[in-house]
N, C-alpha and C positions, 0 to 999 in steps of 0.2 A: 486677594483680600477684598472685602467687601465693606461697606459703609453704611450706617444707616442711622439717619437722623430720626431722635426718639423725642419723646413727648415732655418724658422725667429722667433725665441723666443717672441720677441716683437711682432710682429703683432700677431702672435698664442695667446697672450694674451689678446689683444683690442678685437681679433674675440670671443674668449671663452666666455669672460667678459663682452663685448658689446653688440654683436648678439644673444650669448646667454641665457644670464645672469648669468653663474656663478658665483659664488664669489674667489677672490683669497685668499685663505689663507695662502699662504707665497710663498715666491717669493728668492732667493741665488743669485745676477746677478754673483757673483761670479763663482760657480757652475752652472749657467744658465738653473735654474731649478725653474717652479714654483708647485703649489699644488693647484687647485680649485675645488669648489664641487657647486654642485646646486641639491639639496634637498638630496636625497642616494646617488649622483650620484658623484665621485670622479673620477679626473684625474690627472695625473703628465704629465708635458710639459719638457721637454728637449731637448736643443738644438743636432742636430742629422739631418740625413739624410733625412728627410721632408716624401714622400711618400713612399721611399725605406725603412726604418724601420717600422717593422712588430708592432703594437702593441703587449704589454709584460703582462699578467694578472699578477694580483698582489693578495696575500695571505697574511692576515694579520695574524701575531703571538703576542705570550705575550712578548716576548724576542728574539730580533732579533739577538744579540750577541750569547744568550748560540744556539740558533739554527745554527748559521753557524756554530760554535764552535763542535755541535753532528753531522752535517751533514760531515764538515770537517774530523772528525774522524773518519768516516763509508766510506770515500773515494769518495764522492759524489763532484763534485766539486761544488767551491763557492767563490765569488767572493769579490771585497773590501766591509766591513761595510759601508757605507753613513748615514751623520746624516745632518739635518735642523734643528737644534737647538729650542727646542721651540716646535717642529711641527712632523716630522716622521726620523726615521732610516729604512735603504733598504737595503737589499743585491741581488744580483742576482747569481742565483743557476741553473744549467745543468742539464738538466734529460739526461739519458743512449744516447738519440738520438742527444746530445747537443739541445735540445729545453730551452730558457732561461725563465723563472719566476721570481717574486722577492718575495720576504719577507719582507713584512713592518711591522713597531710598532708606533701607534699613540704615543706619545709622547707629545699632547695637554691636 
């Protein structure tokens, strides 16, 4: 899965959904985050800095908790839990170079 922080939440999702037919599978306006996929192919939209934010690869685990939890321990940094109820939990984690990743758990 892939991440990318956009400019206008909203329209980044008419363009996904519309232009390209993704489908939205859950949407937080709260947290200004949605989740869409169109066949393999999975992205998370977050409200964020539109092209200045780097898209973020995403690694899914069985256990997003106890993984931050082992990594926390080992001294690695790691960032807040995120959950979409229903849908996925994330965290974002630092390699040595600060390069960020995240950690997702389907939760569907």
């Amino acid at each position: 899965m892939i991440a990318y922080g956009v400019a206008d939440l909203d329209a980044a999702r008419r363009f996904y959904t519309g232009m390209l037919r993704f489908d939205e599978l859950s949407y937080l306006d709260d947290d200004r985050l949605a989740v869409l996929e169109r066949g393999n192919a999975k992205l998370t939209l977050t409200d964020g800095a539109g092209g200045e934010m780097q898209a973020v690869a995403q690694v899914e685990v069985d256990d997003v908790k106890a993984e931050a939890e082992r990594l926390r321990a080992a001294g690695v940094e790691v960032g807040v839990v995120l959950e979409l109820p229903g849908a996925i939990r994330l965290v974002d984690v630092f390699d040595p170079d600060g390069n960020r990743l995240q950690l997702t758990q389907d939760l569907e």
